[in-house]
C-alpha positions as CSV (number, residue, x, y, z in Angstrom):
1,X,23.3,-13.8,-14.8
2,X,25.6,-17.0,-13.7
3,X,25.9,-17.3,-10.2
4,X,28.6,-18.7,-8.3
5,X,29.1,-20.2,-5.5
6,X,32.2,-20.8,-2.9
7,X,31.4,-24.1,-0.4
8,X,34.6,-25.2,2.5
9,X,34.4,-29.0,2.9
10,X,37.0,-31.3,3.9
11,X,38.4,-34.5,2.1
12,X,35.6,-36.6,3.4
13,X,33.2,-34.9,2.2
14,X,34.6,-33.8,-0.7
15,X,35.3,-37.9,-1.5
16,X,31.5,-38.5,-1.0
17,X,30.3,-35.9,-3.1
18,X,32.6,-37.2,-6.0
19,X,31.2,-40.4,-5.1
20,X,27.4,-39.5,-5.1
21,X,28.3,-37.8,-8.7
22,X,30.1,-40.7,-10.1
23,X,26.7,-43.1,-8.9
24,X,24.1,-40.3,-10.2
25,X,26.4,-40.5,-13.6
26,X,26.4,-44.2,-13.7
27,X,21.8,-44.5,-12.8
28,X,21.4,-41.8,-15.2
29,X,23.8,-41.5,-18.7
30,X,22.7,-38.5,-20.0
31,X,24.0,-36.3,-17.0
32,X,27.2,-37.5,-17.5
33,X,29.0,-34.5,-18.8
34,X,27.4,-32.1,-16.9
35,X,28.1,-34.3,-13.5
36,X,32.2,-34.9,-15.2
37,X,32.0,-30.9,-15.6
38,X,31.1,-30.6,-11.6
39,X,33.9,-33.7,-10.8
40,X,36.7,-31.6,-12.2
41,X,35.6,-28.7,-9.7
42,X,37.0,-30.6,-6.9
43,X,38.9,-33.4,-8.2
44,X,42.2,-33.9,-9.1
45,X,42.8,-33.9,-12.4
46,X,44.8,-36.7,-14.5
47,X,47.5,-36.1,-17.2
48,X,44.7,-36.5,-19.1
49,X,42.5,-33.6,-18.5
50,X,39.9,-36.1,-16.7
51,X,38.6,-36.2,-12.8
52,X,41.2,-38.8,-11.4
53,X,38.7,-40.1,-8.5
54,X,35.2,-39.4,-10.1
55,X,36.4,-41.4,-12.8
56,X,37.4,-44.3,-10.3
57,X,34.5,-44.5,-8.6
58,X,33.1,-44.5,-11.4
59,X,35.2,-47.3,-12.8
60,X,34.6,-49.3,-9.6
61,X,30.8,-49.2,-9.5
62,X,30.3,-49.9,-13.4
63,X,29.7,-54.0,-13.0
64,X,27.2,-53.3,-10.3
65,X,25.5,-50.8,-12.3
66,X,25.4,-52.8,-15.8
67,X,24.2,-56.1,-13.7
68,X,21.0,-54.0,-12.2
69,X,19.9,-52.5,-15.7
70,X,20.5,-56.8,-16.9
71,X,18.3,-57.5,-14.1
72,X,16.0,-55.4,-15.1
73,X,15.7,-56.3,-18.3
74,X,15.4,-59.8,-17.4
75,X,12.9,-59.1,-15.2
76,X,10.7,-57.3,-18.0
77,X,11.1,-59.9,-19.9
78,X,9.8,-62.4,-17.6
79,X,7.0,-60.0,-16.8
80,X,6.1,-60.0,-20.8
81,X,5.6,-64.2,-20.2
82,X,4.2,-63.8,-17.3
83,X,1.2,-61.7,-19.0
84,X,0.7,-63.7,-21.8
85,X,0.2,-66.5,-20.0
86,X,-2.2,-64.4,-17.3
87,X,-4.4,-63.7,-20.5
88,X,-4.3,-67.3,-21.7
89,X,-5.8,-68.2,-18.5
90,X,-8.0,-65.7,-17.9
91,X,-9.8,-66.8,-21.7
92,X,-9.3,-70.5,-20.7
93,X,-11.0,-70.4,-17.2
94,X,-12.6,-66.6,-16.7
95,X,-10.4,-65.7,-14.3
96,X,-9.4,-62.2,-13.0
97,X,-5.6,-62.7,-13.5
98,X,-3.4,-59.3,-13.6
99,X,-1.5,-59.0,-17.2
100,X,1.6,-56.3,-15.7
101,X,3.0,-54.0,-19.3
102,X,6.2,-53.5,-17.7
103,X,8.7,-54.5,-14.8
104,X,8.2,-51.5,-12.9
105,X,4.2,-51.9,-13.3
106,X,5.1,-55.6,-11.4
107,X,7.7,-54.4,-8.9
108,X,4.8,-51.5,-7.8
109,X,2.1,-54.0,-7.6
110,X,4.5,-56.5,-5.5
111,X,5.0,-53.4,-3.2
112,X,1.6,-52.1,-3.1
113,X,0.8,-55.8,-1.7
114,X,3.7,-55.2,0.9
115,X,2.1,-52.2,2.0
116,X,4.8,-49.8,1.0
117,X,4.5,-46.8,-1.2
């Protein structure tokens, strides 16, 4: 059984929840539609057919989105060199240097050093 449910909120929060689902859309692709499906709930609605201010916020947040994923994968990258050369050493000299697979292996190492979890 589908259940449904009836929520009051006002334009300012009815802005920020279009926003939070235009962000969640953009960090994760593959909710998209579902999230676009939620939008046209509470948004108005283009000539179109599409969520007029889920899309902009959407629209508006893109370049920041695309530049953290290019970070990212710039970062992995460097984090690929940066283990190859951990293993060269550690043959050349015996030493204990850390060989990270991925960015996200790094970035949880740096903050384990920081103390944060």
């Amino acid at each position: 059984m589908k259940m449904t449910h009836a929520v009051s909120i006002d334009e300012e929060q009815r802005q920020l929840v279009l926003l939070a689902l235009a962000t969640l859309a953009l960090e994760r692709p593959g909710f998209d539609y579902a999230l676009t499906n939620i939008a046209l709930l509470i948004d108005n609605h283009r000539p179109d057919g599409t969520a007029e201010m889920y899309e902009g916020f959407k629209a508006l947040n893109a370049d920041r989105h695309a530049k953290e994923r290019e970070t990212m994968e710039a970062l992995g990258e460097s984090v690929k060199l940066q283990a190859h050369y951990a293993k060269l050493l550690n043959m050349h000299d015996g030493g204990e240097r850390i060989a990270f697979d991925s960015a996200e292996q790094w970035i949880a190492r740096l903050r384990e050093l920081r103390g944060q979890k």
